[in-house]
Structure formats: structure tokens, C-alpha cells
N, C-alpha and C positions, 0 to 999 in steps of 0.2 A: 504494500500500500504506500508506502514513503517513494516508491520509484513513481508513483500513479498521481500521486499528489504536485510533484515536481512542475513547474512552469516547462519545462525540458527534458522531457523521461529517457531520452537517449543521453545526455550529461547525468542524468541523477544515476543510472546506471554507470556510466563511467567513473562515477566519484564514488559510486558505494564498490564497484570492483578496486577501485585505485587503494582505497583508505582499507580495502581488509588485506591489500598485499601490504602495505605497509607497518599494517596494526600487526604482521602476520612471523615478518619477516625476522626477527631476535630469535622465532621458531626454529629456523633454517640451521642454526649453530648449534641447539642440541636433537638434531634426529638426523637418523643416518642418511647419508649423501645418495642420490636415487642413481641405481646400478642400471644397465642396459634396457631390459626389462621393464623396468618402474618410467624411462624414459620415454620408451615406447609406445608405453601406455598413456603417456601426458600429451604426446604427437595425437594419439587418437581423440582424446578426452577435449583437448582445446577449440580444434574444431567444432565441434559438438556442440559446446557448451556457447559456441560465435553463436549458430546457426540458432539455438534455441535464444539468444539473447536479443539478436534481428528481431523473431517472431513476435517474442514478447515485445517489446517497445510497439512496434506496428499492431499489436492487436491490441495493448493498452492506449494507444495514438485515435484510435478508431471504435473505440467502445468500452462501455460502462464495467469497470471490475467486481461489480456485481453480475454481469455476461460473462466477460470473455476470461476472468479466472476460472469460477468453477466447470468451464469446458472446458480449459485446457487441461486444468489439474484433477479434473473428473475422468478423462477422456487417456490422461496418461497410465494409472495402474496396468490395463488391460494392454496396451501397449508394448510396452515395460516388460508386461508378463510375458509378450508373443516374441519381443524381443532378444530376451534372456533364454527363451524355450530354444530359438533359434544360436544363438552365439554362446550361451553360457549351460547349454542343455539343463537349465532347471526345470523340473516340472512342478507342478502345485496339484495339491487335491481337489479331487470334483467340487466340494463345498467353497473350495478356494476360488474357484472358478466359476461358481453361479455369484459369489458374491462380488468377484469384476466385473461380471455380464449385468448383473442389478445395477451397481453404481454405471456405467456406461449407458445403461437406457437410462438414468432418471436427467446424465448432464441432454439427452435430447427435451428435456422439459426446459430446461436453462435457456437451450435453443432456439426451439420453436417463435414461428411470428407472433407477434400481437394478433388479437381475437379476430377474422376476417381477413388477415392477409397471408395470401401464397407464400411458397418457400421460397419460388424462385423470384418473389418479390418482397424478401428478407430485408427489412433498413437496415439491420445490422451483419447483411452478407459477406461485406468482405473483412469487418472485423470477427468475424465466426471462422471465415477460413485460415485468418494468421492465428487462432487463439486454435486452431487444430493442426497447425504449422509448428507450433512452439509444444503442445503434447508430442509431437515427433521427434522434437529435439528432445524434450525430458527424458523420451523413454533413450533416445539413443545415449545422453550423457549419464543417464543411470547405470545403463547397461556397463559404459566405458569406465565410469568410475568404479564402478564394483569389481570388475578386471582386475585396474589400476590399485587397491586397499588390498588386495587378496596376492599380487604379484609381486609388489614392494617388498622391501626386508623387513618391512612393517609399518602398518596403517597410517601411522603419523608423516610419515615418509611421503607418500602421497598426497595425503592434506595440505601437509603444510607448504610442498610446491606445487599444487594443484593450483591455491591461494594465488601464491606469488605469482605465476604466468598468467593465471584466466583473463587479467587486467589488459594485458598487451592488447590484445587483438580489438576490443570494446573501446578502448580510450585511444588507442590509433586510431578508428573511424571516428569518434568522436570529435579528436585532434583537427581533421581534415575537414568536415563538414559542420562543423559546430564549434569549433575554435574561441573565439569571443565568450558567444555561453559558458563554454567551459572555464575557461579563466574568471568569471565573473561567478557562477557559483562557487567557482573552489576560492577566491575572497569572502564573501558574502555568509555561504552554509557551510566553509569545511567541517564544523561541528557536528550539523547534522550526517555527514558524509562517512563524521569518525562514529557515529552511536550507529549508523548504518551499517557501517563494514563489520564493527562490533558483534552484533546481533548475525551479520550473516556468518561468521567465522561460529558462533557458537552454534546455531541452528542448522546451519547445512555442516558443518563439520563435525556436530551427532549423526546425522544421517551416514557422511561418508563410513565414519565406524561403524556404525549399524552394518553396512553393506557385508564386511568381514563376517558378521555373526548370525544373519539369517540368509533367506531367499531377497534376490532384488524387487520381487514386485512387493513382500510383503515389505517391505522398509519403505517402497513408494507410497504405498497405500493409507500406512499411518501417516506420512507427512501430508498424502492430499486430503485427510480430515479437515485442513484446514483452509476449506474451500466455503466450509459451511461459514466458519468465523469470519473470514477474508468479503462476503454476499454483505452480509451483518454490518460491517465495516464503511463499507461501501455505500452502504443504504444513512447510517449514522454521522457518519463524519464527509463523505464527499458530497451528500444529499440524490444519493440515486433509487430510482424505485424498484421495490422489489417486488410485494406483488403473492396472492397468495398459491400461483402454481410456482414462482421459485424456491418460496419455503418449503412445501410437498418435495418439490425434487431436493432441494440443499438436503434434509431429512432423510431421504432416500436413499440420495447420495454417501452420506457420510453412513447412514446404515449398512450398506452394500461393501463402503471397503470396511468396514470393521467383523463384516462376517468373514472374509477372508481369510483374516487373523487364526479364526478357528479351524480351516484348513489344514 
């Protein structure tokens, strides 16, 4: 929501990748130095993590993050699950799997048009197709990072130059087509940029651990619980409507990956 809220959501992502490599970086000196393997894994992961970064900014650019979150992060478990079935041969239990199929039909309630209008005349069409743009990316940079925790000499290994690089590629474009903005937020909010980076370094780098110690879709599944809260958010603080068939599906949603768990 702090990326959403931004005057400039392609710089508030730049400054919140920038400030957790740096917040991140004193890390670098005590965990082990990343061996061939561990590096190889970061070549795959960086991209990844571009392409879902792109997404997101363009579907948050283009629609309400009471929409276009909980489809992307509704729409990623199952994803994630097809993904890791394919490249990390995981499988999940039949119960695992009716409760991704549940949450996956409830983000088409998120979806759907307003009462009376067609799909193929969706106002929020093209910000639906970048917010299932950036589920693509999620599921691919899960998949890579769980690789990445599991291939290292050890978890932290990964983290903490996961951290450090991800910034490159996001605040390079940034750098070039946003220039001015970015110089002007990083005077103005570097504060908020450092409680940013903060928050993401501790939240997604329990996830990255996670990945080590379970299945990758279930680690996904508990982070996109927070689809329902993010709707909530949305509705409260940026003043968007939500509506009582979102709350039904947000409900659904969070229902469906928490069955999985029991999987």
C-alpha cells in the first residue's frame, strides 16, 4: 500500500528496493559469500522479480488496490503451485488443491464488471490484465527464490544478496525515465523509503526462509492472506469502494488458501 499511495509508484518502488539494499547491506559481512550455484540462482531470480515489478507498478498505475491486489495475489498460489509442480517437482495434496482452485475462483468475483456490463467491456480491463501479469511474475520469482534459499550454503546467503541486487534493475529504469522524481523523493520521503525497505526486508525475508522449510505454494498462500487486509486498506485509507460481492470473494479468498495449509 505505501508503493500505491506514492505520487510516483515506479520511484516509491525504486526507493523502497534502494533503502532495503542498503538497510540490508552490514548483512553481507557476516553470511557466507554466495558460491556458483547461489549465483546462478540470483541471474534467474533478478529477472523475475524486474518483470513482476513492471507488472505491479502498471496495474497499480491503472486500478484500484482494492482490484488489482487481490487478483494478482489471489490468482498467484495456484500459479506458484503449477509452477513449482513443473520446475521444483513439488506436489500438494488433493485438499491442497481444491483449496487453490476455491481461492482462484473467488479473485474472478474481484474481477468481474460492474452490474450490466460485458467483460469485454471491463473499465478496468487493462489494469486486470497487468494485475495477472504480475501473478506471473510472483509465481515465477517464488519458484526462483525457493531454488535460490534451498541451493545457497545457507538461507541467509541468498537473502541477504537477493536484497542487495533486486534494486539494480528497478532504480536503473527508474534512473532513466523518472530521474527528477526520483531525486526529489529521495530529499523529501527518504524516511519513509527507510521504514519501507525496513518492513520489506523483515516480511519478505520470513517468506524467503519459509521457502527452505515447506512447499513453495504453501508459503505463497499464507503471504496472499493478505489480500483480504490489503481490499480493507484500500477501501479505508485511499477511499476506494469495495462493495458487498468483494467482501464475499476477499472471505473466500482468504478461506480457500488457508485450506490448503491443511493439505
Amino acid at each position: 500500500m505505501s508503493v500505491k499511495m506514492g505520487a510516483d509508484i515506479l520511484v516509491g518502488r525504486a526507493v523502497l528496493s534502494t533503502s532495503a539494499a542498503i538497510l540490508i547491506l552490514p548483512a553481507a559481512f557476516f553470511v557466507h559469500a554466495p558460491d556458483a550455484p547461489t549465483w546462478r540462482a540470483l541471474l534467474i531470480a533478478m529477472p523475475a522479480h524486474f518483470f513482476y515489478q513492471i507488472c505491479l507498478v502498471r496495474a497499480m498505475q491503472r486500478g484500484d488496490l482494492s482490484l488489482v491486489f487481490p487478483v494478482m495475489r489471489g490468482a498467484a498460489p495456484l500459479l506458484t503451485a503449477l509452477t513449482a509442480l513443473l520446475f521444483l517437482r513439488e506436489e500438494l495434496a488433493p485438499l491442497a488443491w481444491l483449496g487453490l482452485i476455491a481461492a482462484s475462483v473467488a479473485v474472478i468475483g474481484f474481477a468481474l464488471p460492474p452490474k450490466g456490463i460485458r467483460m469485454r467491456d471491463h473499465p478496468d480491463g487493462e489494469a486486470l490484465l497487468w494485475a495477472l501479469g504480475t501473478a506471473v511474475g510472483i509465481s515465477l520469482y517464488n519458484v526462483a527464490d525457493a531454488r535460490g534459499v534451498r541451493v545457497a550454503p545457507d538461507p541467509f546467503t541468498f537473502i541477504v544478496w537477493l536484497f542487495l541486487l533486486d534494486f539494480i534493475l528497478i532504480t536503473s529504469l527508474a534512473l532513466v525515465v523518472r530521474r527528477d522524481a526520483l531525486a526529489q523523493a529521495v530529499a523529501m520521503k527518504w524516511r519513509y523509503g527507510v521504514a519501507a525497505g525496513a518492513l520489506s526486508i523483515l516480511s519478505f525475508g520470513a517468506a524467503l526462509y519459509a521457502f527452505s522449510l515447506m512447499e513453495t505454494a504453501k508459503v505463497s498462500a499464507l503471504r496472499e492472506t493478505s489480500v483480504v487486509f490489503a481490499a480493507l486498506m484500500g477501501t479505508l485509507f485511499l477511499g476506494e469502494s469495495f462493495g458487498r460481492r468483494r467482501i464475499i470473494a476477499a472471505g473466500a479468498l482468504a478461506l480457500g488458501l488457508l485450506l490448503m495449509q491443511f493439505g
